[in-house]
C-alpha positions as CSV (number, residue, x, y, z in Angstrom):
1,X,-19.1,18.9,-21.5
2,X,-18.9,21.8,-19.2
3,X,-20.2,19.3,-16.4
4,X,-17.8,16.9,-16.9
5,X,-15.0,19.7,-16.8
6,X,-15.9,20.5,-13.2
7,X,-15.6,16.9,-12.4
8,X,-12.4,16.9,-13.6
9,X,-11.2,20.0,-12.2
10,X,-12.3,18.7,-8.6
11,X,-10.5,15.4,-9.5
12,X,-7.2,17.3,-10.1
13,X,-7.7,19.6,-7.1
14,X,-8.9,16.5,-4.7
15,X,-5.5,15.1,-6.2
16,X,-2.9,17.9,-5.7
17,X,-4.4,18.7,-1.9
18,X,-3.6,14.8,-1.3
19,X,-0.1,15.2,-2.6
20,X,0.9,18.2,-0.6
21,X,-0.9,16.9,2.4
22,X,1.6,13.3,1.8
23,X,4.7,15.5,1.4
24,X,4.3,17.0,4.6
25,X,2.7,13.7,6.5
26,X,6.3,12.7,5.4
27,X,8.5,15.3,6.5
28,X,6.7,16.0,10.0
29,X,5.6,12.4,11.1
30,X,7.2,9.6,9.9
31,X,10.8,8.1,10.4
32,X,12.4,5.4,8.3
33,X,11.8,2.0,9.7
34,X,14.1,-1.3,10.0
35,X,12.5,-3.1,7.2
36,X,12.4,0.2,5.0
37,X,16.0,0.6,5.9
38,X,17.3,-3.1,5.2
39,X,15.8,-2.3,1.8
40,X,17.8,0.6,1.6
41,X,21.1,-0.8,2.8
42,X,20.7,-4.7,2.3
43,X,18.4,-5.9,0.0
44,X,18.8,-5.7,-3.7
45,X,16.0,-5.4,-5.4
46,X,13.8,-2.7,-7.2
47,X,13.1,-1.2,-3.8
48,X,16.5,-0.7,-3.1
49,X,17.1,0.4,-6.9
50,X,14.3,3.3,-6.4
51,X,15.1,4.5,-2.6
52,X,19.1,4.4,-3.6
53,X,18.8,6.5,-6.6
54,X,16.5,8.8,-4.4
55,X,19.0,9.7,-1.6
56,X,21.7,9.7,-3.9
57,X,20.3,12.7,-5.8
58,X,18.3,14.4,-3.0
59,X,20.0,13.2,0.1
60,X,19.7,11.0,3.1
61,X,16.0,12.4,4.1
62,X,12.0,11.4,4.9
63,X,10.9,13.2,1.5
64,X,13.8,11.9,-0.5
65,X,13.1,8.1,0.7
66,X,9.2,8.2,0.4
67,X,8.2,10.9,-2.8
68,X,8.8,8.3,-5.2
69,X,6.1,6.1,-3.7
70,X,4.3,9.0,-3.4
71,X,4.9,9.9,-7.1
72,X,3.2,6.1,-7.9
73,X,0.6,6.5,-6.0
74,X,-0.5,9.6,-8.0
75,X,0.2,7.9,-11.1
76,X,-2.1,4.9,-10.5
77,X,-5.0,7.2,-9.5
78,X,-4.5,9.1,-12.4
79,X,-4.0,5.8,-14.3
80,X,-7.2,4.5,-12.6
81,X,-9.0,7.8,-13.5
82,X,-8.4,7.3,-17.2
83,X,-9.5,3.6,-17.2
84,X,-12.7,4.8,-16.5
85,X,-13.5,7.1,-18.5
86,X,-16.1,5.7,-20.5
87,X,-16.7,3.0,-17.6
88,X,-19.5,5.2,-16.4
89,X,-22.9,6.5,-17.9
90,X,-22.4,9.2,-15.1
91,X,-19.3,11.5,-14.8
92,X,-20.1,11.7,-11.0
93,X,-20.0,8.1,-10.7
94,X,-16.8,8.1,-12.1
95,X,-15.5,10.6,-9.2
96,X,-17.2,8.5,-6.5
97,X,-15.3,5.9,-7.7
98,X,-12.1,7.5,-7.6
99,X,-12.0,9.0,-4.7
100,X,-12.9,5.7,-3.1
101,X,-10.4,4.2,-4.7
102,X,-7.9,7.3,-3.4
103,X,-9.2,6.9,0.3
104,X,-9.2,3.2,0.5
105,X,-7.1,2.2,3.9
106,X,-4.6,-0.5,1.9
107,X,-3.9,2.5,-1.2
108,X,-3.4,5.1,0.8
109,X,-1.3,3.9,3.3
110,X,1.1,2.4,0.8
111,X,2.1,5.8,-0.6
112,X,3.7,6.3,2.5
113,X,5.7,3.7,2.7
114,X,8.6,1.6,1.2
115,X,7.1,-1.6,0.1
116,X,6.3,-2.9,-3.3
117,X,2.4,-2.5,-3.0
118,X,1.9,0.7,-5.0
119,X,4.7,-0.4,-7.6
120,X,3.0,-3.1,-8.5
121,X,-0.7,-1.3,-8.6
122,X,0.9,1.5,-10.6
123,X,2.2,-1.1,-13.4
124,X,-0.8,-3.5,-13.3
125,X,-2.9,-0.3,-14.0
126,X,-0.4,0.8,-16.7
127,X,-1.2,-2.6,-18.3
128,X,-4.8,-2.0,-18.2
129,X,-4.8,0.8,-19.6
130,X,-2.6,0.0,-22.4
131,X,-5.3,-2.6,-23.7
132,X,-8.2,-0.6,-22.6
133,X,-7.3,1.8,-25.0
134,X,-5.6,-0.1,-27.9
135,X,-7.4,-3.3,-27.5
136,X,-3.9,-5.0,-27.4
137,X,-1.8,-6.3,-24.6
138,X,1.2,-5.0,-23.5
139,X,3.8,-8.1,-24.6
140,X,6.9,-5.4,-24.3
141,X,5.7,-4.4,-20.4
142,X,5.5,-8.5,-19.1
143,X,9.1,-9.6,-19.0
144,X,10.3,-6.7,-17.5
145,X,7.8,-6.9,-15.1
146,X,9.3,-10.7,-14.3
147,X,12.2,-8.9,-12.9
148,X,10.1,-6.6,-10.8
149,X,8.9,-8.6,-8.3
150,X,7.7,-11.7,-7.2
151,X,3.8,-10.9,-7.4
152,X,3.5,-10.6,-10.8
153,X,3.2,-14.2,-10.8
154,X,-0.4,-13.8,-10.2
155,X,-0.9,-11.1,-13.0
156,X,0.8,-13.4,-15.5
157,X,-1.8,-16.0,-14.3
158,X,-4.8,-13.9,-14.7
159,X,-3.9,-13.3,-18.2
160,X,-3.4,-17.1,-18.5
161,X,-7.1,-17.4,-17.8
162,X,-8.0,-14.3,-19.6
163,X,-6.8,-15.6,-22.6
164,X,-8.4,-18.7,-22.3
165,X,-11.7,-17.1,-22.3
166,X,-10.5,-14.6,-25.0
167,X,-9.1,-17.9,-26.9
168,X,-5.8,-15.6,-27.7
169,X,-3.1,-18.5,-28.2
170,X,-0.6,-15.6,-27.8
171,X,-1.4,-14.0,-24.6
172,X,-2.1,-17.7,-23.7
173,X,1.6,-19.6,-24.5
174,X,3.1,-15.8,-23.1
175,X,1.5,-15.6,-20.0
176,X,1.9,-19.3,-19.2
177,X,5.8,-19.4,-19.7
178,X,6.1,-15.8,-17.5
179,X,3.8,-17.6,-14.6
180,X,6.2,-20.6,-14.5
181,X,9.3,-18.7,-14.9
182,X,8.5,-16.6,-11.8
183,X,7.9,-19.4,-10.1
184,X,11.4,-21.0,-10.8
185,X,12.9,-17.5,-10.1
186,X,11.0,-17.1,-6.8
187,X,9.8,-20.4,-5.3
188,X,6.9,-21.0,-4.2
189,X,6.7,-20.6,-0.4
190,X,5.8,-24.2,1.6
191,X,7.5,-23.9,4.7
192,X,6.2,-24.2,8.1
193,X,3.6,-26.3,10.1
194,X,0.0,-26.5,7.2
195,X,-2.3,-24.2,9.5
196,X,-5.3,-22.3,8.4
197,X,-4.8,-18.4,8.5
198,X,-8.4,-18.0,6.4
199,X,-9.9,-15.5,9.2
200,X,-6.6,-13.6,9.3
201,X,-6.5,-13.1,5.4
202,X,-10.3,-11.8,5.1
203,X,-9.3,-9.6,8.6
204,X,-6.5,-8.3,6.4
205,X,-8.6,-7.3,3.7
206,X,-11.3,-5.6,5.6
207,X,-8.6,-3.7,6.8
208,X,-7.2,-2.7,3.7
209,X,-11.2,-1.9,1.9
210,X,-13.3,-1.2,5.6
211,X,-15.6,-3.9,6.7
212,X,-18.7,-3.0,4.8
213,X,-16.8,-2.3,1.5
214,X,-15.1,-5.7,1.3
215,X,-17.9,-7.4,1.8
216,X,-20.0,-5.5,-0.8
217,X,-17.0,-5.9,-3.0
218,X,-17.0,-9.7,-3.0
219,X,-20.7,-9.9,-3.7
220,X,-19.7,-7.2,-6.6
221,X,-17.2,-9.9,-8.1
222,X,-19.5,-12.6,-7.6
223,X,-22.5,-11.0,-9.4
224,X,-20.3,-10.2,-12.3
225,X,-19.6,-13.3,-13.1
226,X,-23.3,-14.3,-12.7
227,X,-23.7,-11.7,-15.3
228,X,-20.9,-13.1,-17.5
229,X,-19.4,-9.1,-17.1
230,X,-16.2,-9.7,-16.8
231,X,-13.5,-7.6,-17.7
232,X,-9.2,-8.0,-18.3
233,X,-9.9,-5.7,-14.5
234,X,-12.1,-8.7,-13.2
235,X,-10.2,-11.7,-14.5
236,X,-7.1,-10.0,-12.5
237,X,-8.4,-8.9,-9.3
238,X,-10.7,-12.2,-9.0
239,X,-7.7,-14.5,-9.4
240,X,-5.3,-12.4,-7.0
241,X,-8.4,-12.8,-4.5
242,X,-9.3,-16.4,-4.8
243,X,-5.7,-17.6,-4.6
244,X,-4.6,-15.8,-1.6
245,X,-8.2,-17.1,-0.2
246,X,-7.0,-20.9,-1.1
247,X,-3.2,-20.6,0.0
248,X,-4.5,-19.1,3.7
249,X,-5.9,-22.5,4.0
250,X,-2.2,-23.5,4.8
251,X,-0.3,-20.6,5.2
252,X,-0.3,-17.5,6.3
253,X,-0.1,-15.2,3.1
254,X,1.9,-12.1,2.1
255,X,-1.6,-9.5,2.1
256,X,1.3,-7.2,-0.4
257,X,1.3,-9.4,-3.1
258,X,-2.0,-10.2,-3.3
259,X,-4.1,-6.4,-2.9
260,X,-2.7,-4.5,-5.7
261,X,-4.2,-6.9,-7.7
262,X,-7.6,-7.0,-5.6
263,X,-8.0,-2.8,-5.3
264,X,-8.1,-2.2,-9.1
265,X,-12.0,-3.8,-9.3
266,X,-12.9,-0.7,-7.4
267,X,-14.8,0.6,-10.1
268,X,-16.7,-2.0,-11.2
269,X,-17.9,-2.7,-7.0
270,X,-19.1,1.5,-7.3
271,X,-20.8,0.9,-10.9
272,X,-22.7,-2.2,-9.5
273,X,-23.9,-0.9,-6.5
274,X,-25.2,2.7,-7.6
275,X,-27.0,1.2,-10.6
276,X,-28.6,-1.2,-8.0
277,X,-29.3,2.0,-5.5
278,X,-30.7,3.8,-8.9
279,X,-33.1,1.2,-9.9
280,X,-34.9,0.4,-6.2
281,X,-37.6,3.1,-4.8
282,X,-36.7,5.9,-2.6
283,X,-38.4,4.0,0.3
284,X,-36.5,0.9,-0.3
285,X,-33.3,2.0,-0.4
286,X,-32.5,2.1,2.9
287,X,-30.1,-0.2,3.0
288,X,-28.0,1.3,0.6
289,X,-28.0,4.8,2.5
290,X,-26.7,3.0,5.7
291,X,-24.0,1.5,3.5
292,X,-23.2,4.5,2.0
293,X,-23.4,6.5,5.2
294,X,-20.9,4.2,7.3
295,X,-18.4,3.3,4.5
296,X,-18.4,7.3,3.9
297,X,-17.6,7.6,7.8
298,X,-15.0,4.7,7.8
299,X,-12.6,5.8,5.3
300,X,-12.9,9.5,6.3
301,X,-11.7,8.0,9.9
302,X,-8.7,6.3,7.9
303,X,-7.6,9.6,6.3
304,X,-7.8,11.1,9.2
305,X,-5.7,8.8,10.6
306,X,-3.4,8.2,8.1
307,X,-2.6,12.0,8.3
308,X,-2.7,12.9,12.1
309,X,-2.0,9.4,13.9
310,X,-0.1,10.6,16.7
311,X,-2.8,11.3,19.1
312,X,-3.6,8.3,19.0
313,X,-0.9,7.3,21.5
314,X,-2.7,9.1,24.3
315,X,-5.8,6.5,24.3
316,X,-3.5,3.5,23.9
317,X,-2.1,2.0,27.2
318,X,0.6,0.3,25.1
319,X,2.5,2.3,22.5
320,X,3.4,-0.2,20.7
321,X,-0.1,-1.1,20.0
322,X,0.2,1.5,17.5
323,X,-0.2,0.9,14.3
324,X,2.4,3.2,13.0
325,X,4.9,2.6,15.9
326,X,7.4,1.6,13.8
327,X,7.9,4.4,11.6
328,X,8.1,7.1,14.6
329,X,10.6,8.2,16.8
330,X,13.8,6.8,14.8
331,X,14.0,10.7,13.5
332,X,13.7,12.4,16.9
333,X,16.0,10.3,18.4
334,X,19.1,11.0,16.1
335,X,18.0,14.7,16.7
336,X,18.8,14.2,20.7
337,X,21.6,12.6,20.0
338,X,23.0,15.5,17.6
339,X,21.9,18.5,20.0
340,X,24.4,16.4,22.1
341,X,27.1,16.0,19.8
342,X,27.1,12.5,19.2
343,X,27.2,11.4,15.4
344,X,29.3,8.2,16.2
345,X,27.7,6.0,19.1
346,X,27.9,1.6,19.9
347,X,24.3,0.5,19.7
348,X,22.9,-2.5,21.6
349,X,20.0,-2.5,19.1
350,X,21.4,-3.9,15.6
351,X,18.2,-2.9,14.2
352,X,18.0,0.7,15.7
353,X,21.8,1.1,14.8
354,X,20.6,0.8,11.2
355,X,17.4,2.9,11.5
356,X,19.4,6.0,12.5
357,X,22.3,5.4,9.9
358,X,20.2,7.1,7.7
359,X,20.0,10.0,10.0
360,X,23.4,9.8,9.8
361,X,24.4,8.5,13.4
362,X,26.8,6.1,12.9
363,X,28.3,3.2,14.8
364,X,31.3,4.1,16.9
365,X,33.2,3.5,20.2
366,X,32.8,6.8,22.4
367,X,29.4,6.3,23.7
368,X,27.2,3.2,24.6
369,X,23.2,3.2,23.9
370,X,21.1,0.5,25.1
371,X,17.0,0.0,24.8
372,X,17.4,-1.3,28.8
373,X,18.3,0.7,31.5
374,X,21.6,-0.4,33.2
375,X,23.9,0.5,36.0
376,X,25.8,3.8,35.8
377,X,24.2,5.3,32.7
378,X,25.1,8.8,31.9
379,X,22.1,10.0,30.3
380,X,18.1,9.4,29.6
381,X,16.8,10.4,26.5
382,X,13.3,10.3,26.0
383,X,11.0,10.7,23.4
384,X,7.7,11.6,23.9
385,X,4.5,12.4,21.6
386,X,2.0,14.8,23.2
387,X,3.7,14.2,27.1
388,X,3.1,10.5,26.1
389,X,6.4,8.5,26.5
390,X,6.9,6.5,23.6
391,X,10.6,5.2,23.7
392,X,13.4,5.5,25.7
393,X,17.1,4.7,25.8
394,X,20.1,4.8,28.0
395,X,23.6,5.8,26.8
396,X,27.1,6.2,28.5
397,X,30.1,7.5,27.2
398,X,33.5,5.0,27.1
């Protein structure tokens, strides 16, 4: 008991580190970007219901746009933590596991940012949980979850085939009307030119596990069935998997709406491949320590990048090559323009007007700001990470 207590303690700890570490990724690096902002200001839908409701009550800011993802994020891992509790013979498998699932490169990153990613992990999870815990499903959660978004079409069709396998009429004629209901609501996306985007989709999805740790996590789903073990968590990530695998073979998919569903399996890739390191001799296990060794390596490089990524720019010849260009500079920016006393300015850039709205420049007809330089500009403003110029813009006052 005592042993598992530590465990738990180092969980929480592991946890609470992440969260303060988050919080302050957000207030010192990270500006809104135009997609986060169209959400804000455009779009309607849940994203817009949860970022609104946010700066209303805490104000146009970084923390008060991105803590509720945040807030989710924590929520699934705690979520994820209590799924497998009795998942493991071995409380320290358990922790591997969930610190895996904390550090992988497609969960992580999607605490940070304003998509529907971590929304849809945090209420796939809840659902899971529900019926690992009372052996029954969640009826009340699923039409609400219609309205959420679009990419719970694929839970509803998991449970489809769950429920064909767990010959549960109800789950069956529920989960079937939800699928094709979403799919009236939504569409189903055919347009553009058939083209294969196969190699881009498994790309993707290295990026979001690491390399090694997709690959190992296919074989992981693959032996399961083999071994007929498969779980309401299986049914799930294996159908979000293999239909974003067959639609890349005419279109380019939406990676968003398909990886919530795919990250939950963690567990089961962790159980399957330390009961197959535990049961192989120390001199044949080999493999399994260059495995380890590298995937350990691999997602401590994405923390670390996911937390300091801004010296990144001075080994990039191209700052827009990074991968995080779009969420810098918007903040600095409307920080030169106030030391300046300029709140109302005409932007060139529709889509930079709206970034630094929420900084609370607005549009106006006193000064001029274009991307471009031009003839008779007043003023340069620069902004620059580490002496590295990373964007620039010209303005002129009318």
């Amino acid at each position: 008991m005592l042993y598992k207590y530590r465990f738990t303690l180092l969980f929480y700890s592991i946890l609470a580190t992440v969260f303060v570490l988050l919080l302050v990724k957000t207030e010192l690096a990270l500006s809104i970007s135009y997609k986060e902002a169209v959400n804000l200001y455009i779009n309607h839908s849940i994203l817009s219901v949860i970022t609104n409701a946010s700066t209303f009550l805490f104000g146009d800011n970084d923390l008060a746009l991105r803590t509720p993802f945040i807030i989710l994020y924590l929520l699934s891992v705690i979520l994820m933590y209590l799924i497998t509790e009795n998942y493991f013979k071995y409380e320290k498998d358990r922790f591997i596991s969930i610190i895996l699932f904390m550090a992988l490169p497609g969960v992580l990153s999607a605490s940070l940012l304003v998509n529907t990613a971590i929304i849809t992990t945090f209420f796939t999870l809840l659902y899971i949980y529900y019926y690992e815990k009372k052996r029954k499903h969640l009826y009340y959660l699923l039409p609400f979850l219609l309205f959420v978004d679009n990419a719970f079409a694929i839970l509803f069709l998991a449970l489809f085939l769950f429920s064909l396998r767990s010959k549960d009429k109800k789950l069956l004629y529920f989960s079937l009307v939800l699928f094709f209901l979403s799919i009236f609501i939504y569409g189903f996306s055919t347009d553009g030119r058939p083209r294969g985007y196969l190699f881009d989709t498994f790309g993707i999805y290295a990026t979001i596990f690491s390399p090694l740790v997709f690959l190992y996590f296919i074989y992981a789903l693959y032996r399961s069935a083999i071994l007929r073990d498969r779980s309401l968590t299986w049914y799930i990530s294996i159908t979000a998997l293999l239909l974003s695998i067959l639609i890349s073979f005419r279109q380019r998919v939406f990676i968003e709406d398909f990886a919530p569903f795919v990250v939950i399996a963690t567990p089961i890739m962790v159980k399957m491949f330390l009961n197959s390191y535990r049961v192989r001799l120390k001199e044949f296990r080999k493999t399994y320590n260059l495995i380890a060794s590298v995937t350990i390596i691999l997602l401590f490089l994405n923390v670390l990048f996911t937390f300091i990524s801004k010296p990144l720019y001075l080994v990039l010849s191209e700052p827009r090559k990074h991968f995080v260009y779009q969420y810098h500079f918007a903040k600095e920016l409307a920080q030169e323009l106030k030391t300046r006393d300029i709140d109302y300015i005409y932007f060139e850039d529709s889509e930079l007007a709206l970034r630094q709205r929420f900084y609370g420049i607005k549009e106006g007809t006193s000064y001029y700001l274009s991307n471009s330089e031009f003839y008779n500009y007043d003023e340069k403003i620069v902004i620059s990470y580490y002496s590295k110029e990373l964007f620039s813009v010209y303005i002129k006052k009318l």
